[in-house]
C-alpha positions in Angstrom: 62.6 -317.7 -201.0 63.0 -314.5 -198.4 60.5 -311.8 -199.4 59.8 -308.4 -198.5 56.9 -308.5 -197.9 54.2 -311.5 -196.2 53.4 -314.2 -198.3 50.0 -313.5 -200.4 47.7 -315.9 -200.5 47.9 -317.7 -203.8 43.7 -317.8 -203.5 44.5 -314.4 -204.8 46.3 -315.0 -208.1 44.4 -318.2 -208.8 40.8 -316.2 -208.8 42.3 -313.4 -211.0 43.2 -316.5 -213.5 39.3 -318.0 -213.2 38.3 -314.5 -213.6 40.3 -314.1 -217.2 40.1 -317.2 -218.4 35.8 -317.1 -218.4 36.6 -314.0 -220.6 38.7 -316.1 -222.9 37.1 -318.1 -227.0 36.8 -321.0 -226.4 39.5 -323.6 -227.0 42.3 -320.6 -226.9 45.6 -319.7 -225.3 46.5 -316.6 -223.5 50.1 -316.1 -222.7 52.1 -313.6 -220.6 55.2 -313.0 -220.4 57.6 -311.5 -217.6 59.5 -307.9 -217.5 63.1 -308.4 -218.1 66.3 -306.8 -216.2 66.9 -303.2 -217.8 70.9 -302.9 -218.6 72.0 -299.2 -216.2 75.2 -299.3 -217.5 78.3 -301.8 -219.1 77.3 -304.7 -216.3 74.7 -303.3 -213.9 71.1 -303.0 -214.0 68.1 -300.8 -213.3 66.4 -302.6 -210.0 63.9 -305.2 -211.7 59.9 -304.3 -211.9 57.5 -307.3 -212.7 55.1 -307.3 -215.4 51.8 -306.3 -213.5 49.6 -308.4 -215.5 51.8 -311.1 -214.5 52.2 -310.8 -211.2 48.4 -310.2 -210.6 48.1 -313.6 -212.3 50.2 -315.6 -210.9 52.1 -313.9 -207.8 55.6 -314.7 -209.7 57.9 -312.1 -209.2 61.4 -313.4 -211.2 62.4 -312.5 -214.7 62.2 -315.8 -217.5 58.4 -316.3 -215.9 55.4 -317.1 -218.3 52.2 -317.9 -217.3 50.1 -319.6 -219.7 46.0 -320.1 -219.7 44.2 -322.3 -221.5 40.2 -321.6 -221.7 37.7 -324.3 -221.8 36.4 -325.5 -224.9 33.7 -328.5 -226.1 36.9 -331.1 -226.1 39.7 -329.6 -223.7 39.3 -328.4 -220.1 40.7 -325.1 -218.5 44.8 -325.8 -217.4 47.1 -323.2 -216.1 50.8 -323.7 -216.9 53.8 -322.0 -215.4 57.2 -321.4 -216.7 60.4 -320.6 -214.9 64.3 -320.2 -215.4 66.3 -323.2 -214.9 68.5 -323.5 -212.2 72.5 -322.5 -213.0 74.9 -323.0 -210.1 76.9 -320.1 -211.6 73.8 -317.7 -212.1 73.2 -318.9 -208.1 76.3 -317.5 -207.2 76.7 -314.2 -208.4 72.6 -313.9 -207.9 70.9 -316.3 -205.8 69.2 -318.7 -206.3 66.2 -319.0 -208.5 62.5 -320.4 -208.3 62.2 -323.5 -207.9 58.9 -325.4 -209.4 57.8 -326.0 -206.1 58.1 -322.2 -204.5 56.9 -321.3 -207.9 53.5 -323.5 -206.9 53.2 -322.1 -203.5 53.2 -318.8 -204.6 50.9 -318.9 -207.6 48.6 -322.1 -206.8 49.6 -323.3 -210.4 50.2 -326.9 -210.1 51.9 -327.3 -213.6 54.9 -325.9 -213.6 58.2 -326.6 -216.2 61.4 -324.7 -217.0 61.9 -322.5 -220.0 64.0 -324.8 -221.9 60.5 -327.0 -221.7 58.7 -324.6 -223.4 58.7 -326.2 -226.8 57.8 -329.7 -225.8 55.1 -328.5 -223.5 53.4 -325.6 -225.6 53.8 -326.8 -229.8 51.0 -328.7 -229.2 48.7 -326.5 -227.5 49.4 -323.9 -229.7 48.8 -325.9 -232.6 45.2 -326.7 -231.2 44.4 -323.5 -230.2 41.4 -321.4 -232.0 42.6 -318.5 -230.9 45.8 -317.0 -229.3 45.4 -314.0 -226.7 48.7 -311.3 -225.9 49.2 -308.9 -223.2 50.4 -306.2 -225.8 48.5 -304.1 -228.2 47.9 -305.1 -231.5 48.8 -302.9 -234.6 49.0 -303.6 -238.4 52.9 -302.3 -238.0 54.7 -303.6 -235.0 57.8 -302.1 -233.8 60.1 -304.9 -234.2 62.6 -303.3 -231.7 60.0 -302.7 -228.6 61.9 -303.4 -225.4 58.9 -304.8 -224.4 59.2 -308.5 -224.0 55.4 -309.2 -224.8 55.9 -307.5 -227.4 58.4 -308.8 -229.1 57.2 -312.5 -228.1 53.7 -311.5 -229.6 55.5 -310.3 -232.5 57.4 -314.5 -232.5 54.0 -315.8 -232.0 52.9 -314.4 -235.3 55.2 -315.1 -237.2 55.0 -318.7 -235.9 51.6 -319.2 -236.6 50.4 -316.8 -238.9 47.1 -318.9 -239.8 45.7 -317.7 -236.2 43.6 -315.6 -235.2 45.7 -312.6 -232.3 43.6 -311.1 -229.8 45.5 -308.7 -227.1 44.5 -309.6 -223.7 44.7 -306.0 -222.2 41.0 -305.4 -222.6 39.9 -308.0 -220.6 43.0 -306.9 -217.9 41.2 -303.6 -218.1 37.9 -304.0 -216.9 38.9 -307.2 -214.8 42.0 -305.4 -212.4 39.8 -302.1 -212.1 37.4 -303.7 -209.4 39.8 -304.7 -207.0 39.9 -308.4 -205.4 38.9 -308.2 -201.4 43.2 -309.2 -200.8 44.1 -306.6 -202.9 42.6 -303.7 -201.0 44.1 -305.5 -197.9 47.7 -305.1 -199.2 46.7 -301.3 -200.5 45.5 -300.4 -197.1 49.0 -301.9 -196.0 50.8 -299.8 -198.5 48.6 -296.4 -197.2 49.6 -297.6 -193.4 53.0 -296.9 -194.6 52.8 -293.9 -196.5 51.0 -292.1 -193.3 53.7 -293.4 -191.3 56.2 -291.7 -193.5 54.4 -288.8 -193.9 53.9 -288.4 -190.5 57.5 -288.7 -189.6 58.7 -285.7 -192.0 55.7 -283.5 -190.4 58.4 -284.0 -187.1 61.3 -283.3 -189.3 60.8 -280.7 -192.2 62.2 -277.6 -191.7 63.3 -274.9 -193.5 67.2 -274.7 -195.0 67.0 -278.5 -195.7 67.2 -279.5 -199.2 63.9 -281.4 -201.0 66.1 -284.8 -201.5 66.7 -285.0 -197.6 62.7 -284.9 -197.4 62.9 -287.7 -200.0 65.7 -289.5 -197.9 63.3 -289.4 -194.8 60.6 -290.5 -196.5 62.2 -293.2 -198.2 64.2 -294.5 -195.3 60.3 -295.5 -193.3 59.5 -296.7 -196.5 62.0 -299.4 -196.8 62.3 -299.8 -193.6 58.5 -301.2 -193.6 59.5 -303.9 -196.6 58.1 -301.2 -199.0 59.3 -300.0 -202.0 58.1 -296.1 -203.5 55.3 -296.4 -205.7 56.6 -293.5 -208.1 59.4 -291.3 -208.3 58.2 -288.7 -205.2 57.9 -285.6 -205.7 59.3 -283.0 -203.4 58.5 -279.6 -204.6 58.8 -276.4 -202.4 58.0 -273.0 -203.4 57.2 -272.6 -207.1 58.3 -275.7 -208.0 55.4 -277.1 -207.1 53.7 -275.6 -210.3 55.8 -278.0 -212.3 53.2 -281.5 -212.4 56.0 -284.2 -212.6 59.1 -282.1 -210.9 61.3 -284.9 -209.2 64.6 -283.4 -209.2 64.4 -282.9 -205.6 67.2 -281.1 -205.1 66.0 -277.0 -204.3 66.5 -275.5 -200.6 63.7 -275.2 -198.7 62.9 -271.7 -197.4 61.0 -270.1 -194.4 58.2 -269.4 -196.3 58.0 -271.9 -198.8 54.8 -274.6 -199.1 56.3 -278.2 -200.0 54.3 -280.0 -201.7 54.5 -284.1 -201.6 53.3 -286.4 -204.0 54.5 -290.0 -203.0 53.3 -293.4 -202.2 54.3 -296.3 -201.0 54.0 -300.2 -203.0 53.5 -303.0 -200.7 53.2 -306.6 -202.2 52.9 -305.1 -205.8 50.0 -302.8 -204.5 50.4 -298.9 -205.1 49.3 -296.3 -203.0 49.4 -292.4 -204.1 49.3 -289.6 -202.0 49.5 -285.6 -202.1 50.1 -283.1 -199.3 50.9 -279.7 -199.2 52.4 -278.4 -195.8 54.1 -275.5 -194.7 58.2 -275.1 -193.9 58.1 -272.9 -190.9 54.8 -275.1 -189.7 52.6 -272.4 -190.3 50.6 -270.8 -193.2 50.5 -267.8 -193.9 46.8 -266.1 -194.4 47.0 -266.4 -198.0 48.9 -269.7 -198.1 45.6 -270.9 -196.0 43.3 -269.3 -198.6 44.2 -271.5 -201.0 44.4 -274.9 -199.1 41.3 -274.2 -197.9 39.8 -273.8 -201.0 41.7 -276.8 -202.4 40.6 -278.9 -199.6 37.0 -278.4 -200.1 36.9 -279.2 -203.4 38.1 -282.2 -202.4 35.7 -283.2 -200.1 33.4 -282.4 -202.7 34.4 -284.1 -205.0 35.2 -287.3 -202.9 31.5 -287.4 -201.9 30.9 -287.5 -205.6 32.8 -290.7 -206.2 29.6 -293.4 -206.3 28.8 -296.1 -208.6 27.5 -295.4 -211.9 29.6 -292.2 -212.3 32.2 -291.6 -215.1 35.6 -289.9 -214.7 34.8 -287.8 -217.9 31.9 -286.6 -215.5 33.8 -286.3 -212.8 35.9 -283.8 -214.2 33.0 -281.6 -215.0 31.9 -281.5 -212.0 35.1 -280.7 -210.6 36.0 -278.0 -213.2 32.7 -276.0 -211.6 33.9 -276.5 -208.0 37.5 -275.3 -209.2 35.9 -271.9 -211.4 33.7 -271.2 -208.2 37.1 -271.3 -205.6 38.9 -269.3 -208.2 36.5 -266.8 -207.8 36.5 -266.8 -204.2 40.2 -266.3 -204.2 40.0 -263.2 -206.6 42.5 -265.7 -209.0 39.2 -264.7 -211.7 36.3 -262.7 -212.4 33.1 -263.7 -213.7 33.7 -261.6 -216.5 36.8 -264.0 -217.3 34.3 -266.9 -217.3 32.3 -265.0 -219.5 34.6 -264.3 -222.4 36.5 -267.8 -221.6 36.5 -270.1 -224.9 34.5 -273.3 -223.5 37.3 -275.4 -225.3 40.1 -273.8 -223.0 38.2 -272.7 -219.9 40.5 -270.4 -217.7 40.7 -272.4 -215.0 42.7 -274.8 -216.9 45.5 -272.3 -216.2 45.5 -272.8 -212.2 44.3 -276.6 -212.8 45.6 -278.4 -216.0 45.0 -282.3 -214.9 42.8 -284.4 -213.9 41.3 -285.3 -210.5 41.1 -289.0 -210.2 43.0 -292.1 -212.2 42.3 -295.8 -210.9 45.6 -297.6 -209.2 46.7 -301.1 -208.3 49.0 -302.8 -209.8 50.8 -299.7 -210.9 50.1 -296.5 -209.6 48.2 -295.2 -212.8 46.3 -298.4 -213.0 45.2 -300.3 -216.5 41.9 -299.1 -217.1 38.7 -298.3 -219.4 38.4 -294.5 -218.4 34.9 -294.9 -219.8 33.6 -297.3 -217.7 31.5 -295.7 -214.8 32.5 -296.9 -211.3 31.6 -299.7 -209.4 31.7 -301.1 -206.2 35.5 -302.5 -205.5 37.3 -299.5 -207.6 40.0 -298.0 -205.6 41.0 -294.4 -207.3 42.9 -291.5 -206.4 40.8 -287.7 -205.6 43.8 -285.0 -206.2 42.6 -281.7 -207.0 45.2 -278.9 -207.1 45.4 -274.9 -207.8 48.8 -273.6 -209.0 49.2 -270.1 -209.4 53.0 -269.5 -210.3 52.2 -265.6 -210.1 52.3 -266.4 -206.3 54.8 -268.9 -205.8 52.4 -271.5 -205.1 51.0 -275.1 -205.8 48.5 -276.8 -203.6 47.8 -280.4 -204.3 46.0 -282.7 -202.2 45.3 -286.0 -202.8 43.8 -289.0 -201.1 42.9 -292.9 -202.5 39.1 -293.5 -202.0 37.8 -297.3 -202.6 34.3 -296.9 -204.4 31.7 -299.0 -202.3 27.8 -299.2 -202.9 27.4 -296.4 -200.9 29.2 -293.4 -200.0 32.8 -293.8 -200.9 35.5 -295.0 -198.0 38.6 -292.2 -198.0 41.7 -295.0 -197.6 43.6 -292.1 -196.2 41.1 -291.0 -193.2 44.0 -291.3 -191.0 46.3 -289.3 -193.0 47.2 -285.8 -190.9 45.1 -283.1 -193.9 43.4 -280.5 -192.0 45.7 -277.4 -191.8 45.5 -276.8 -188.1 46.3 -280.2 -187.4 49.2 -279.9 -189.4 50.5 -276.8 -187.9 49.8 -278.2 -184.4 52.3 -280.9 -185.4 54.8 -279.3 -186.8 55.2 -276.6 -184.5 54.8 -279.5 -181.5 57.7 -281.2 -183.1 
């Protein structure tokens, strides 16, 4: 079956299985459960997303897919057991046509593989046997019964089916496993980042002032597809003081002479996210103050990029980053120290010029499943994106680059990535 993207080595999805499964009770039964197609309107549908958990464990990317693991117990050994849809000659025609349990096998490494309409005779009695049944939703006293959640709702079946077992949601061990990224999986990342710097790059040759933000988007998008990419996230395109708004992605204001545009987009190869932030001038220079401030946003990031080493937390990452941001704001005469002194510690000022935080983890998705608690480790790959938006002046600077934590001093994914101000002018106004 024609893919987008190269075919992954099903190594990948079959360690990622090992991997949960020695986290699994004994003599128990995890089961996941695909995304299904959103309805957009009477007979059309929202472009279909797979599940991430399944798709990291089993590279299946087709709605109707379960994956199903078994863990090892005294009498029973460790078995892995794809579903998929049946083939339907008319389904073929108006869609294609669908997995069959052979490209199903290739692609996840899963040699037992049945249709849907097997699922009873194939899964009663492992069910039945099971000492413990594992979810991937979140378990609460009171489920919504109407979650549009397909785990969910299945969980919710599985219940109700057997009500004398014990549940156990499998997003804790998805957690900690999928934050330490598998040696493949920063492969396809780095792939993903290629593209996003190749994108960027080519709007630092095109931006210009009296286009509107969703042309940006169109130019970004077109080297995006064209690489057998698809956008990570809804980009953002913000110019002038609509870069003080976090999520804006309406896209659609004029950009003016001396407007900053701030970028926030990424592309997803292969499942894999990247994220990426730049702020860049429409008449391909900065103005002095413009420069100020990316300077001083800049340098925090370095900062706080070097600070990114095993055994840190991202609760202490933020603190360190909130002094780096009070001391710039001071530089830039945004505050005084006398501000800092009547501040109340539970709503520090700066919090008005930077309201977020610097780093998530991504993956799978671009705000990754994660344990924010859990201090980094070797294998992490996480976003640095500190920002100061002042909408007195008309401007938000963001920058933001995705650093893979090693055992020594953290790798910056986007290296390559055009960031240094005079670089950027010396493209822009070359172009």
């Amino acid at each position: 079956m024609p893919m987008r993207y190269n075919p992954i080595s099903s190594k990948l999805f079959s360690d990622r299985r090992h991997a949960f499964s020695r986290k699994m009770k004994p003599d128990s039964v995890a089961v996941f459960y695909s995304n299904e197609s959103m309805p957009k309107s009477e007979d059309q549908f929202f472009p279909f997303r797979q599940d991430s958990a399944l798709f990291a464990l089993s590279g299946l990317y087709q709605e109707g897919s379960v994956l199903v693991l078994c863990s090892k117990g005294k009498n029973t050994s460790r078995k892995e057991i794809a579903f998929v849809l049946p083939q339907d000659p008319k389904n073929t025609i108006w869609n294609g046509e669908r997995l069959t349990a052979n490209a199903a096998l290739k692609l996840s490494g899963i040699r037992s593989v049945y249709t849907t309409d097997q699922w009873s005779r194939v899964m009663t009695p492992l069910l039945k046997k099971a000492k413990a049944i594992y979810t991937n939703s979140i378990l609460h006293e009171n489920e919504p019964k109407d979650s549009f959640l397909l785990n969910d709702r299945m969980g919710i079946s599985l219940r109700k089916e057997y009500p004398s077992k014990p549940f156990l949601s499998a997003k804790p061990i998805l957690r900690q496993m999928l934050m330490r990224k598998h040696p493949l999986e920063i492969d396809l990342i780095k792939k993903a980042v290629r593209v996003t710097n190749e994108a960027f790059n080519h709007v630092l040759h095109t931006l210009k002032p009296g286009m509107k933000e969703y042309e940006v988007e169109a130019e970004l998008t077109y080297r995006i597809i064209k690489n057998g990419c698809q956008h990570a996230f809804d980009p953002i395109v913000a110019s002038g003081s609509s870069a003080c708004t976090l999520h804006y992605i309406k896209n659609d204001g004029l950009i003016k002479r001396n407007d900053l545009v701030l970028i926030d987009f990424g592309a997803a190869y292969a499942g894999m996210s990247s994220d990426m932030t730049r702020t860049i001038p429409a008449s391909g220079v900065f103005t002095k103050r413009q420069k100020q401030i990316y300077t001083s946003v800049q340098s925090i990031l370095e900062e706080v990029t070097d600070i990114m080493r095993p055994g840190i937390t991202l609760a202490q990452l933020n603190k360190e980053t909130g002094k780096l941001v009070d001391r710039e704001l001071l530089k830039l005469k945004i505050i005084t120290k006398s501000d800092l002194k009547l501040q109340d510690p539970a709503f520090p000022i700066r919090q008005k010029y930077f309201m977020h935080g610097v780093s998530h983890h991504m993956g799978y998705d671009v705000h990754d499943q994660s344990d924010r608690s859990t201090p980094f480790k070797a294998g992490m790959v996480l976003t640095c994106e500190p920002g100061l938006y002042i909408p007195e002046e008309g401007i938000g600077i963001r920058l933001e680059n995705d650093i893979l934590i090693t055992r020594g001093k953290p790798k910056n994914l986007m290296a390559d990535v055009p960031i240094d101000p005079d670089e950027i002018e010396a493209i822009m106004q070359k172009a």
